[in-house]
C-alpha positions in Angstrom: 34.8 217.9 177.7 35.9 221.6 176.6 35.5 220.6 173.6 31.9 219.5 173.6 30.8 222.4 175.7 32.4 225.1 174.1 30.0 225.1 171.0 26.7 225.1 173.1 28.6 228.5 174.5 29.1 229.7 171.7 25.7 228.9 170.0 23.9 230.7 173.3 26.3 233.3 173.2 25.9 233.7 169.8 22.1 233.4 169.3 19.9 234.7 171.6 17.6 234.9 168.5 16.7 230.9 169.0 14.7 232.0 172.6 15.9 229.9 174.5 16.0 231.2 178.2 19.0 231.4 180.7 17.5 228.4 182.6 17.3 226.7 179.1 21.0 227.5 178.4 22.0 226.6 181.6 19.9 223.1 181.9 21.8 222.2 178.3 25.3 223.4 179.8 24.7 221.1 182.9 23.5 218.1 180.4 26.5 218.5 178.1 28.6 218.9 181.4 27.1 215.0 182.8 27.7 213.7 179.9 31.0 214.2 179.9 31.6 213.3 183.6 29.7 210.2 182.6 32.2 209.0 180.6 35.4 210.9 182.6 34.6 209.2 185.7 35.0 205.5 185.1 38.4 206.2 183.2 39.5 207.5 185.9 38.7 205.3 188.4 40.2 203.5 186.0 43.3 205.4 186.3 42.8 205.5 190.0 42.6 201.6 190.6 45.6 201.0 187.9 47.7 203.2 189.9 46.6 201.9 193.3 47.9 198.2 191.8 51.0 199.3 190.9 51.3 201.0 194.6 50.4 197.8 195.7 52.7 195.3 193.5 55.8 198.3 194.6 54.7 198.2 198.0 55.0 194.3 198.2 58.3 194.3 196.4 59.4 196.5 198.7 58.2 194.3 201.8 60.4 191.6 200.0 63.3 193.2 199.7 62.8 194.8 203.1 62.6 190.9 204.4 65.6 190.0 202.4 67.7 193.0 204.2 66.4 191.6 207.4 67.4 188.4 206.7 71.1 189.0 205.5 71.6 191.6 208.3 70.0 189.0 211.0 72.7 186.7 208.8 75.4 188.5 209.5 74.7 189.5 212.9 74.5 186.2 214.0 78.6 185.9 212.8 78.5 184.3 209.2 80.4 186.7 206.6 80.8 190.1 209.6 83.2 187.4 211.4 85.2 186.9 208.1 85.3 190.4 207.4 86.6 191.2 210.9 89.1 188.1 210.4 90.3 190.0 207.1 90.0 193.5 208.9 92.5 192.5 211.5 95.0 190.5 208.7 94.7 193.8 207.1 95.5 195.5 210.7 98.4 193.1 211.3 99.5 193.1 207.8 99.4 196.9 207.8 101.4 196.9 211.1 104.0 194.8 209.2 104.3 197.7 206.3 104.4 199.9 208.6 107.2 198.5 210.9 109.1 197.5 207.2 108.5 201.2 206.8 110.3 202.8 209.4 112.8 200.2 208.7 112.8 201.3 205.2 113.3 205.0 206.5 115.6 204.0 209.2 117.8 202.4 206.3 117.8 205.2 203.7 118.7 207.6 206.1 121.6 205.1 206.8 121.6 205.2 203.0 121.9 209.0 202.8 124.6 209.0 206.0 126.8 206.3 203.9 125.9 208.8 200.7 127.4 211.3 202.4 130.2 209.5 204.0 131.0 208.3 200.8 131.0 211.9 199.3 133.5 212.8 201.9 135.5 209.9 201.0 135.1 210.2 197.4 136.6 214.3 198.0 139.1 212.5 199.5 139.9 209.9 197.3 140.5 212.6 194.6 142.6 214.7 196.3 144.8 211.1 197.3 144.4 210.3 193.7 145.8 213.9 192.0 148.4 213.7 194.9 149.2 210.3 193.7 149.4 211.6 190.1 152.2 214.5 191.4 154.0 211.9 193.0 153.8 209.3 189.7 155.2 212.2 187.7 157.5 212.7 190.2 158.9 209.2 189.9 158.5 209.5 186.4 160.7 212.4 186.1 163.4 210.4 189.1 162.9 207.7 186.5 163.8 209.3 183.6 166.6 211.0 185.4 168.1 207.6 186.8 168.1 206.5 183.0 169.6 209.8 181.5 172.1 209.7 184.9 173.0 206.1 183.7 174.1 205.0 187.3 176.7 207.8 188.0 175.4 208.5 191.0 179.1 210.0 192.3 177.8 212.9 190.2 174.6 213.8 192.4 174.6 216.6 194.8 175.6 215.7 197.6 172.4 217.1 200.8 173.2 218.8 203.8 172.2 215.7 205.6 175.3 213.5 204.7 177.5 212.6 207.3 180.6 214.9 207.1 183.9 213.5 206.4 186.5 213.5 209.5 189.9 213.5 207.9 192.8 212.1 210.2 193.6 213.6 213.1 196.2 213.0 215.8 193.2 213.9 218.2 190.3 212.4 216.3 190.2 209.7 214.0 193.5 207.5 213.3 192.5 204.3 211.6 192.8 205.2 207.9 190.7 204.1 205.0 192.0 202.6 202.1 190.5 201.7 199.0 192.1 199.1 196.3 190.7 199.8 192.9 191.2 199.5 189.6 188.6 200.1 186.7 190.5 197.2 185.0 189.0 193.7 185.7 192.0 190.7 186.2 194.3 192.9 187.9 194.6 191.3 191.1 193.0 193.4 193.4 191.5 191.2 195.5 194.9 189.1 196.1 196.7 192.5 197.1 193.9 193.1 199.4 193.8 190.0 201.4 198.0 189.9 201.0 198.5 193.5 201.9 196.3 193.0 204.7 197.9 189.8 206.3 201.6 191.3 206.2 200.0 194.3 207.7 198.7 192.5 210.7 201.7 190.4 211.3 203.4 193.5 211.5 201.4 194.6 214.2 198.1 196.3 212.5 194.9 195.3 213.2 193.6 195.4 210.2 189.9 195.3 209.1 189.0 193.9 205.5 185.8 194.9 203.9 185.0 192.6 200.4 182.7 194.8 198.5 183.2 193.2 195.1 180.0 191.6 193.6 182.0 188.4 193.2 182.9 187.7 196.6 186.3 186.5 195.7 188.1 188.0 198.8 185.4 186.2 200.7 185.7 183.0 199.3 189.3 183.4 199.9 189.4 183.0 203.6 185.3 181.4 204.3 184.5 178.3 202.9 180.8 177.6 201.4 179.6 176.3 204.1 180.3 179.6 206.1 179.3 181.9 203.8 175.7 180.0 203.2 175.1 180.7 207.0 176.1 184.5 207.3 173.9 184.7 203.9 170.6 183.1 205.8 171.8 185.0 208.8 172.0 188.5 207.0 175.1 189.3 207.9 177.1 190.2 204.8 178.1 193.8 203.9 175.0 194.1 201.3 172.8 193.4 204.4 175.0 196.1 206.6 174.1 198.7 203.2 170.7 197.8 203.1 170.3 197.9 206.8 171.8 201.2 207.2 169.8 202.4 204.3 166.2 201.3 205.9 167.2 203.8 209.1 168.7 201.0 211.6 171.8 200.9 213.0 173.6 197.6 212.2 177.3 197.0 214.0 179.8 196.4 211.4 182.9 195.2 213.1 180.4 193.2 215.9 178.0 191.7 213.6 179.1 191.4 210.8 183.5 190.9 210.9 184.5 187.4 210.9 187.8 186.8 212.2 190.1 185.3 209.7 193.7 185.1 210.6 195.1 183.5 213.5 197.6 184.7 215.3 197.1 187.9 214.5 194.1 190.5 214.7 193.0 190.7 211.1 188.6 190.7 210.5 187.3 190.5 207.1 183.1 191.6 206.3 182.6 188.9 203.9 180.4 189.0 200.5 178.8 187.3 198.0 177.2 187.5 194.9 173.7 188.5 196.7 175.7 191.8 196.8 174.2 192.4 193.2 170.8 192.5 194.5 171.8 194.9 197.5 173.2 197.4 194.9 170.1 197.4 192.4 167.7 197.5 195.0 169.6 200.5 197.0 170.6 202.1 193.7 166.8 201.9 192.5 165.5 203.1 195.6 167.3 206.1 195.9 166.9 207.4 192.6 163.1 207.1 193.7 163.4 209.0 197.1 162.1 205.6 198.8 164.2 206.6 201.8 165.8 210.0 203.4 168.6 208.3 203.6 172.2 208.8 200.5 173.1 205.5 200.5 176.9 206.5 199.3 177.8 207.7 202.8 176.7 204.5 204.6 180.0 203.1 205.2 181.4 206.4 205.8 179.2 206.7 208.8 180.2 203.7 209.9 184.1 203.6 209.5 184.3 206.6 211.4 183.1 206.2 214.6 184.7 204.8 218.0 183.3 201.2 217.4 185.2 200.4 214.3 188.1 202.8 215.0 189.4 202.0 218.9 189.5 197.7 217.5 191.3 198.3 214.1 194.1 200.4 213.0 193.6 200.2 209.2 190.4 199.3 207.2 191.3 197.8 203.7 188.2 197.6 201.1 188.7 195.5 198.5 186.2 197.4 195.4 184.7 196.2 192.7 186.0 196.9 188.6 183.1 199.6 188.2 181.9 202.5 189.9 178.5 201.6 191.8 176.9 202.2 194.8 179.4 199.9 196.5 182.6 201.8 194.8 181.0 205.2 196.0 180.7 203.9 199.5 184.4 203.1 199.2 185.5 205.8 198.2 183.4 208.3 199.9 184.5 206.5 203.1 188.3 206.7 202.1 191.2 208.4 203.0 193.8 206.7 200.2 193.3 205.2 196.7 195.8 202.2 196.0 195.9 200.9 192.1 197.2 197.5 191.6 197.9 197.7 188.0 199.6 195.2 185.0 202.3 197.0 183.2 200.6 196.7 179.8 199.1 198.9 177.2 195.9 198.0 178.1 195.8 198.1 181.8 197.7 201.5 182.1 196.0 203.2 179.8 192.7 202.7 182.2 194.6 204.1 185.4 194.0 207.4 183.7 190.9 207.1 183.3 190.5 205.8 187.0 192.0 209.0 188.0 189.2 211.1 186.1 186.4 209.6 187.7 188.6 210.0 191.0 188.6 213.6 190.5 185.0 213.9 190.4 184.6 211.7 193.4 187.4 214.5 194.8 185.5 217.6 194.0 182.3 216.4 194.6 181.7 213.6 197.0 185.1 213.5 199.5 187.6 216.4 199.3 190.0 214.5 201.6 190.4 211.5 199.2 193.8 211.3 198.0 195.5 208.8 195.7 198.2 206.7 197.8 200.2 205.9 194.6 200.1 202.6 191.7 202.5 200.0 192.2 203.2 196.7 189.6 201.1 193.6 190.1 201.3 190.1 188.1 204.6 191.2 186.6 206.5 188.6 184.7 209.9 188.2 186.4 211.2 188.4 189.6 212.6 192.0 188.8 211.0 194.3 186.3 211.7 193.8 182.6 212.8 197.5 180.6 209.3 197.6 179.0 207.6 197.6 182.2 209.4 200.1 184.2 209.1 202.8 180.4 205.5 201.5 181.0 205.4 202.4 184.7 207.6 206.0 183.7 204.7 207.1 181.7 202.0 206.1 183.3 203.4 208.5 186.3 203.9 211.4 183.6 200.6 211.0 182.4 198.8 210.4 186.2 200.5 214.0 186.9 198.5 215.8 184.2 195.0 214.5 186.6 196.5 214.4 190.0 199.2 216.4 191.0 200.7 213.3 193.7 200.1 209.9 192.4 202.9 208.5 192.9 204.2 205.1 191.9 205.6 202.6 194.5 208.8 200.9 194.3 207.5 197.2 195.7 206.1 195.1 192.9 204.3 192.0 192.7 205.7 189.2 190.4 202.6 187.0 188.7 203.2 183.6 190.7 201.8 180.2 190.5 202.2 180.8 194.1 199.1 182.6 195.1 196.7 179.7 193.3 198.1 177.5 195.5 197.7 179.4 198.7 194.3 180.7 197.6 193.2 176.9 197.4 194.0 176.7 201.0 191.9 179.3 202.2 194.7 181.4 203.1 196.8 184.4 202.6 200.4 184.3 201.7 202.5 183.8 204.9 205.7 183.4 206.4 208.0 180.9 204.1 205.9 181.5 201.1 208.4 182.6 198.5 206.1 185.6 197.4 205.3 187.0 201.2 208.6 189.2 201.3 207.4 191.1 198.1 204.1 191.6 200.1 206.0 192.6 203.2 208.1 195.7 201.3 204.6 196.6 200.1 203.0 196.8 203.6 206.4 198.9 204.4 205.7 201.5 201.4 202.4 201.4 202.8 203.2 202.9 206.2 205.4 205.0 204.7 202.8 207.1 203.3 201.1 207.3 206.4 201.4 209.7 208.7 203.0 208.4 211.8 199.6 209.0 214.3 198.0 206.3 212.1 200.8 203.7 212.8 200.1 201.6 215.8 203.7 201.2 216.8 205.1 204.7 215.9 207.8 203.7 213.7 209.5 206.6 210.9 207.7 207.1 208.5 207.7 209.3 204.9 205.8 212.7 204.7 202.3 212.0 204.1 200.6 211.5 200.7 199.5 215.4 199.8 196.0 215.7 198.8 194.8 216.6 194.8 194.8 220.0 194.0 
């Protein structure tokens, strides 16, 4: 509409020439102005009744979806879907209590968790301290080890503690029931038949005599017990490797009580018996020594026990028959001992190894018992009833050369003739006796014996020789 009207401005602005008047001008303005309205006003309308439609069409699809929101709200008010969802709410509520009971549970449990952590820490600390103490004491059996192997089983050589038991030497007013030990480094000598012999003619002439058998072979055992016997002292644990062992573990086991048998009647003569199990006592008290595995020196355990009242007011002498080798055993013997007597052959071979007996002896001497003294070496198994020439310039020397080691080792005048004799009696389970043709040999030995006693030690106070003087 501007733009039709805006040239009839301009032409009656710009030429009041044409005469036309202001009514003129104005009557043309108001013409132009209807004209315009004439065709404005029904497009609008237009306009007016297109957007009153669409009001209406918006309107009614809003009363429909307004009816529709009724509908599913009056739906769900009247308990269609709102009672599922409050089904599921309280699932979810119950469910939710579950977590959060399984929760604290949860929480309850790890801080178990972190307690046991902690515990464990503590334990683990623990654990490695135990484990590098464990490590000290492996490399200290590790060193004992490699000691026990360089030592080589001379334990006579190891320093002897403070704790040992101290050696009582006889005494008028103390101890009078001497120890003797027969040895011979020499196998086949006859020790153990000197033993049980010696022992018997000592105790018919009055002695109560105590015999230990501490050889691994048991033969002094099997002399006197037969199989039977010795199988039940075995399950009963009443041999001398038990007595070690025992004494070793801290108890105090009664040796002339529990574990002598009586084995000569008529007279009072008790013999500890032996068997081969005694090889199993000596490794296992050997090893465990060497390995500190008790407090215990298992070489003074029959010292300990020789010398107190129990063995010493029942027997006068103790004999211990030793094995051929210096082990834990031998120690015991000799530690225990007051005398050494050495059955030996006269022959090269079994003279020249009393020498070397008396070397070890000295050790034992200096180190282990200062009181042990050598009683002397008499003849065993000779071949005639008197001795040939070549066994008494075999017996001559051996004393020469025993002087250079121990200053009184003296060699006895009784001898013992080999004899088919002492099989026989053996068989029989007994020692040589009365109207056996070898007994009176055995008797002047039990006399040479005495002799070198000194007369406290003899039950029946007969004379007697100066006693036996002790190594240098």
């Amino acid at each position: 509409m501007l733009a039709h009207t805006a040239p009839l401005f301009a032409a009656a602005g710009d030429h009041p020439a044409l005469g036309w008047t202001d009514k003129e001008v104005l009557l043309y303005v108001l013409s132009a102005v209807g004209g315009t309205l004439f065709v404005l006003v029904p497009v609008a309308w237009g306009l007016v009744n297109l957007l009153n439609r669409r009001a209406d069409r918006r309107a009614a699809r809003l009363e429909v979806e307004n009816r529709t929101l009724r509908r599913q709200v009056a739906e769900r008010e009247d308990g269609g879907p709102v009672e599922e969802l409050r089904r599921k709410v309280a699932e979810a509520a119950q469910h939710t209590g579950h977590l959060e009971a399984t929760l604290a549970q949860v929480r309850e449990q790890a801080a178990g968790f972190e307690r046991a952590a902690k515990g464990l820490e503590g334990e683990r600390d623990e654990l490695t301290t135990q484990l590098a103490e464990a490590q000290d004491s492996l490399a200290a059996e590790q060193r004992r080890v490699r000691k026990a192997v360089h030592k080589d089983g001379t334990t006579w050589t190891e320093k002897v503690l403070a704790s040992a038991p101290e050696f009582k030497p006889l005494d008028p007013d103390g101890r009078r029931t001497p120890v003797i030990s027969v040895l011979n480094l020499k196998g086949g000598v006859g020790k153990t038949t000197v033993t049980a012999n010696l022992g018997a003619a000592l105790a018919r002439r009055g002695w109560r005599v105590l015999l230990v058998d501490l050889d691994l072979q048991g033969s002094l055992t099997g002399l006197f017990l037969p199989a039977a016997e010795q199988e039940d002292r075995h399950r009963a644990r009443r041999l001398a490797g038990d007595f070690l062992e025992a004494s070793f573990d801290g108890e105090y086991p009664n040796l002339p009580d529990d574990f002598a048998v009586p084995v000569l009647p008529g007279a009072t003569c008790s013999l500890v018996p032996t068997t081969d199990e005694m090889a199993y006592a000596e490794t296992n008290l050997t090893v465990r020594w060497f390995l500190k595995d008790a407090r215990r020196d298992p070489r003074f355990l029959l010292r300990k026990e020789l010398q107190l009242k129990r063995v010493t007011n029942q027997f006068d002498v103790v004999l211990l028959d030793c094995p051929p080798l210096i082990n834990i055993s031998c120690v015991n013997a000799l530690a225990a001992s007051d005398y050494v007597l050495v059955p030996v052959m006269p022959s090269k071979q079994a003279t020249d190894r009393v020498t070397v007996l008396l070397e070890r002896l000295k050790e034992f001497h200096d180190n282990l018992n200062t009181d042990l003294k050598v009683m002397g070496f008499f003849a065993n198994r000779t071949k005639e009833s008197d001795l040939t020439t070549d066994e008494r310039n075999r017996l001559v020397a051996l004393r020469d050369k025993c002087r250079d080691t121990w200053a009184a080792a003296p060699c006895f005048d009784a001898f013992i003739r080999q004899s088919a004799e002492v099989r026989r009696v053996e068989d029989e389970r007994r020692p040589l006796g009365p109207g056996d043709e070898l007994y009176p040999a055995f008797v002047r030995l039990a006399g040479e014996v005495e002799g070198r006693l000194p007369m406290f030690c003899r039950p029946g106070g007969r004379p007697t020789a100066a006693p036996v003087e002790a190594a240098p």
